[in-house]
Each structure stands twice: as structure tokens, then as C-alpha cells.
N, C-alpha and C positions, 0 to 999 in steps of 0.2 A: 429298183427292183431287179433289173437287170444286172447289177454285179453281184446281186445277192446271187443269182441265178450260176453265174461265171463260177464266184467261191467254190460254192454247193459240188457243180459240174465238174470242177479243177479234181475236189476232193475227191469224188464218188469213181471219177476215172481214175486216181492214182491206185486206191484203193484197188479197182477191181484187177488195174496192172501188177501191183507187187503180189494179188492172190493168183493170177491167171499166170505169175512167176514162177510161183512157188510150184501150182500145180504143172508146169511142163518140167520143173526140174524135180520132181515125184518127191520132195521133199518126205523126211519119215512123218514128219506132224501129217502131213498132210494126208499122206498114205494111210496113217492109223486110222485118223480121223474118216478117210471115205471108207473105209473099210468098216469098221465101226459102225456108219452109216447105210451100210449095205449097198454102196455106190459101186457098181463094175465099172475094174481096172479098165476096160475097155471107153467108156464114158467121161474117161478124165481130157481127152483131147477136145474133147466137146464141150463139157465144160468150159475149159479153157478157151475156146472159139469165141463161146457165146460171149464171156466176159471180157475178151479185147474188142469184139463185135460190137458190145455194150458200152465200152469207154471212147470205142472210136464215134459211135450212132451220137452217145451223148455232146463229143464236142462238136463235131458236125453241126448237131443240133442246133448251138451257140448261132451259127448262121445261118440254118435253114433249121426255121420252125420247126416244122411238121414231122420230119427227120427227130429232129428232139423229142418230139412228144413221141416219138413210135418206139426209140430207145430205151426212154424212161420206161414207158409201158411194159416192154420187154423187162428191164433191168427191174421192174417191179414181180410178176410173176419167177421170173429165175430165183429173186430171193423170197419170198413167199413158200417156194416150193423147196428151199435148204431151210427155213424154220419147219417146214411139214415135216423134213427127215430128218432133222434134229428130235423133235417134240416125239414124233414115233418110237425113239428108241430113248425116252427120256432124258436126253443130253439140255437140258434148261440154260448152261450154265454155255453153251456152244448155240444156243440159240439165241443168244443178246444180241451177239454183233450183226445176226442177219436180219435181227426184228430191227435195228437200227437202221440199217441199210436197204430195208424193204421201206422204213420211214421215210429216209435221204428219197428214194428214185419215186414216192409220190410226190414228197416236195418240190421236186425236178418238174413232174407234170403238170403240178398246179403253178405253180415259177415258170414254166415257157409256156403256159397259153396265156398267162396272165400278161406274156411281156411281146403276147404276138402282134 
């Protein structure tokens, strides 16, 4: 269970580093997209915090428990609340990857207390 754990972990942090990439080099996808979203320009540094914040909690986690579970947990509501501002302004088709990924960082939590 534990490398399932690893994979999962590997994945969801790489993930949130090539998006927490994109968002500090204000790519244009990306720019449209929070805009679009109603996300202020201002919020995008923060974003980006949260999600190295979240990639770095998650691997942490790998060796300390509890750390992991608190990451995951985090890394759950952050993307919970980009399908809420996807689904607001009808973007369905922008809200797949974060329903996926709000899947991935439960699976995270129920995988590291199951492997505490």
C-alpha cells in the first residue's frame, strides 16, 4: 500500500509543480483561464504558494505521517474550491482535471492513514 501511496504522492506533486510553474510565469492559458474565473491578479502568488506548499506537505508526508494527512487535506479543499470556480461560471470541461485531482489528494488521505 505504501508505494501505491509513493506513486500517487510522486504524481500529485509533480502535477501541482508544472501548474504552480506555469502560474508564476503568468503564462497566457493561464492568465485567461483565472481571469475568466474571476481569480485576482493579485491571488495568483498565493495560489502558487499554496501548491508548492502542497507538493512539498505531500512528500514530507511520505515520512512523517501526520504532515501528509494535513497536506492532503489542504491539497483537497484547494482543489474542491477550483471545481466550485470552474462550475460557477460554467467551464465543466476546466473542471475535469480539478474533480480528478480533488479525487488523487483524497486518495492521498485515505493511502497515508491507512499506511500509518
Amino acid at each position: 500500500m505504501f508505494v501505491s501511496l509513493a506513486v500517487l504522492t510522486v504524481f500529485v506533486s509533480a502535477v501541482l509543480l508544472v501548474s504552480a510553474g506555469a502560474k508564476s510565469l503568468r503564462t497566457r492559458h493561464i492568465t485567461e483561464q483565472m481571469s475568466t474565473l474571476g481569480v485576482p491578479e493579485g491571488m495568483m502568488a498565493f495560489l502558487t504558494g499554496a501548491q508548492v506548499a502542497g507538493a512539498a506537505g505531500a512528500i514530507a508526508g511520505l515520512r512523517w505521517g501526520p504532515v501528509g494527512i494535513a497536506a492532503a487535506i489542504g491539497l483537497t479543499l484547494y482543489f474542491a474550491g477550483a471545481v466550485a470556480f470552474h462550475l460557477r461560471v460554467g467551464d465543466r470541461k476546466g473542471a475535469l482535471p480539478a474533480v480528478v485531482l480533488t479525487v488523487a489528494s483524497v486518495a492521498l488521505i485515505m493511502l497515508r492513514a491507512a499506511t500509518l
